[in-house]
C-alpha positions, 0 to 999 in steps of 0.5 A: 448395514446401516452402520457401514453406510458413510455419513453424507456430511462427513467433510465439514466444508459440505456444510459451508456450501449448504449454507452458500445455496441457503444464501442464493435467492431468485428473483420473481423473474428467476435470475440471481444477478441482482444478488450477485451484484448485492454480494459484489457490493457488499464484498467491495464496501468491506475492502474499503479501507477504514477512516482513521478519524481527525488524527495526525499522519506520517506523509513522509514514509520510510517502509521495509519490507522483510520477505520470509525466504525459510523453509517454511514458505515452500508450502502450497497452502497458497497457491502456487506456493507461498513464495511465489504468492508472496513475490507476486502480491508484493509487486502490486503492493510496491505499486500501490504504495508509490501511488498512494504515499509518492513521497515515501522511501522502500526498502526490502530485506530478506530473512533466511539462514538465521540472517537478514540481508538487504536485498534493495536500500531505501529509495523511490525507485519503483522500477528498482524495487519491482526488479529485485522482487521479481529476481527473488523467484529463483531463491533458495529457500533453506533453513529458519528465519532470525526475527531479532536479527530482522529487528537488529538490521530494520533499527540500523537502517531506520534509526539515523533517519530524520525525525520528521518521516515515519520509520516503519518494518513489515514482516511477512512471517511464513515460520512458527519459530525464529532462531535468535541470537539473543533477547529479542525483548531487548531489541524489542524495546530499543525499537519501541524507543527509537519510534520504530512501528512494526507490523508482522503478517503471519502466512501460517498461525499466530505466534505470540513473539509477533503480537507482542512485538506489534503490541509494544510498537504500534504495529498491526498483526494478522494472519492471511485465510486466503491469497485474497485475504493475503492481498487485504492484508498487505494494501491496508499497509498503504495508508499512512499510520498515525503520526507518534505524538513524541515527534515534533512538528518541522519543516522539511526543506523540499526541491522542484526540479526544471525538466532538462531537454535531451541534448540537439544533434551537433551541427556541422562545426558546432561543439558537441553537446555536453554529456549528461549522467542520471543519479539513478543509474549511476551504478548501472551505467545507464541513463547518459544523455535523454531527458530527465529533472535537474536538481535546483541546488546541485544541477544533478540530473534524475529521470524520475521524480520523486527522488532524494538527491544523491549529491546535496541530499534534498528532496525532490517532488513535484507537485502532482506528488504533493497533490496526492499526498493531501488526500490522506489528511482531508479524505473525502466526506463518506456518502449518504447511503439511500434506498433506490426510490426513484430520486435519480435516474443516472449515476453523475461520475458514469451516467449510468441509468439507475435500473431496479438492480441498484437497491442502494444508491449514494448522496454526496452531503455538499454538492447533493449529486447521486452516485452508484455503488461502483463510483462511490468505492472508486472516491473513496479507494482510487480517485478521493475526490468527489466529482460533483464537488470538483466539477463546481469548486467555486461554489462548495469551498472547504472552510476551516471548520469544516462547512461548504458555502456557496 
């Protein structure tokens, strides 16, 4: 009869939640809410995206995105499926990049049939971007995904970009097979050639096409555990990778438009104000008269900034957009790490009292102000930049070898 009698460990993740209760301990009060927030905190250091150290960035990006619409992402290991997970992720993502790389271009190419086809060009237009991705939910999703047609397409578009922006390719990779039309290894090597950087993220298992294909041009692989994972994954494609040592340092002819005003009402007997169109709507027929920012060259019209013109092809920022885009190459110095001692009574970004809850505090090395756990991951993820250090700037000024004086 003993025999007969089910293991009560038969399932392997009981185990996992043996070791999860081992993990919670009380207080002396009873409660585990400062072991909650000690996992929360571990939990937001580790999102955290790595420094890169002193070496060159690519500011000016040039990004496409190649989704999986095979077979294969209609399963529901991710809920509620793996496309829909996808599309989903991928709209923060779009956000996220335009926010942290404003200077920068997207693309999004579909993979499906043994095709690649272009779903959006190359553009800045977030709002255009978002569109597509959310019209994509109604996609068929049939037969296998073509890496190497994926390839052929990425280096036709990429290719003839100038040399001083990043060419880059993110696959998000469903299937453990591709149909190929040829050597992917040829294609392989025409992009490592051309300094086109590819990154793949598998939603299933490795597969060995895909390291090989990072390896050789630089990119980053991973295979996603979770939706969160999946999430980690995809915003670590927000930092701008290093800049390929073959390319040459230029300068990049820039524009900074006026802002026009909307067009008065005609009075009684006066002309009728001119007709103005929007570049960015041209296709759609929309944006015709409003606000919007007029070229410096051409007087063409856009509604939002930054664009490349469509008419004398010059860039145009503002510069906010170059604001943010400096954060990347001078980040904000890490934060001393300190056991809570008593050495400071409130957080200086929220002016939060520090209570026993907060076992480790921050120290900025410049301005010697002392932060919390939350504040410190919002400089160095979101606002990168210190507030005690903004809040005197005259007084800790960066020098070129790197010390503050006062």
């Amino acid at each position: 009869m003993a025999d007969d009698e089910p293991d009560p460990k038969e399932y392997r993740w009981e185990t996992g939640y043996e070791k999860t209760w081992e993990a919670i301990k009380e207080d002396e009060d009873g409660l585990v809410e400062g072991l909650v927030a000690e996992f929360a905190q571990k939990a937001a250091r580790k999102a955290a995206t790595p420094r890169r150290g002193p070496v060159r960035l690519g500011m000016m990006r040039h990004l496409l995105v190649a989704i999986d619409c095979s077979e294969a992402m209609s399963c529901q290991d991710l809920k509620p499926m793996r496309f829909l997970c996808t599309l989903k992720l991928l709209e923060k993502f779009i956000e996220e990049f335009f926010d942290q790389n404003p200077l920068s271009q997207l693309g999004i190419i579909a993979m499906k049939n043994k095709r690649a086809e272009k779903v959006t060009e190359l553009s800045g237009n977030i709002r255009k971007h978002v569109k597509a991705v959310q019209g994509m939910s109604t996609v068929a999703l049939t037969g296998e995904p073509s890496l190497q047609n994926t390839l052929e397409l990425a280096g036709r578009v990429l290719r003839p970009l100038p040399s001083h922006a990043s060419r880059e390719l993110l696959v998000l990779f469903a299937s453990l097979t591709t149909c190929d039309p040829g050597d992917i290894n040829t294609t392989i090597q025409a992009l490592k050639t051309d300094g086109i950087r590819c990154s793949v993220i598998g939603l299933a298992a490795e597969v060995r096409i895909c390291k090989k294909l990072c390896q050789d041009t630089g990119g980053e692989y991973g295979v996603v555990l979770d939706d969160v994972h999946y999430r980690s994954l995809l915003l670590e494609c927000t930092a701008p990778p290093p800049r390929a040592r073959a390319l040459d340092a230029g300068l990049v002819k820039m524009g900074f438009p006026h802002t026009a005003p909307p067009a008065a009402l005609p009075d009684a007997g006066s002309a009728d104000p001119p007709i103005t169109v929007c570049m960015c709507h041209l296709e759609e027929g929309e944006g015709v008269g409003g606000e919007g920012h007029l070229c410096p060259q051409c007087r063409s019209k856009y509604c939002s900034l930054p664009a490349q013109c469509r008419t004398c092809g010059l860039t145009l920022a503002s510069a906010p957009h170059l604001a943010r885009s400096y954060h990347h190459l001078f980040p904000v110095e890490p934060y001393e790490e300190l056991k809570n001692e008593g050495q400071a009574q409130y957080c200086f970004a929220c002016l939060r009292n520090f209570t026993d809850l907060d076992k480790q505090i921050y120290r900025c090395g410049r301005c010697h102000e002392y932060y919390c756990w939350e504040c410190e991951c919002a400089v160095t993820i979101s606002v990168h930049v210190c507030p005690g250090c903004a809040a005197r700037p005259r007084l800790y000024q960066r020098l070129p070898d790197g010390a503050a004086h006062r």
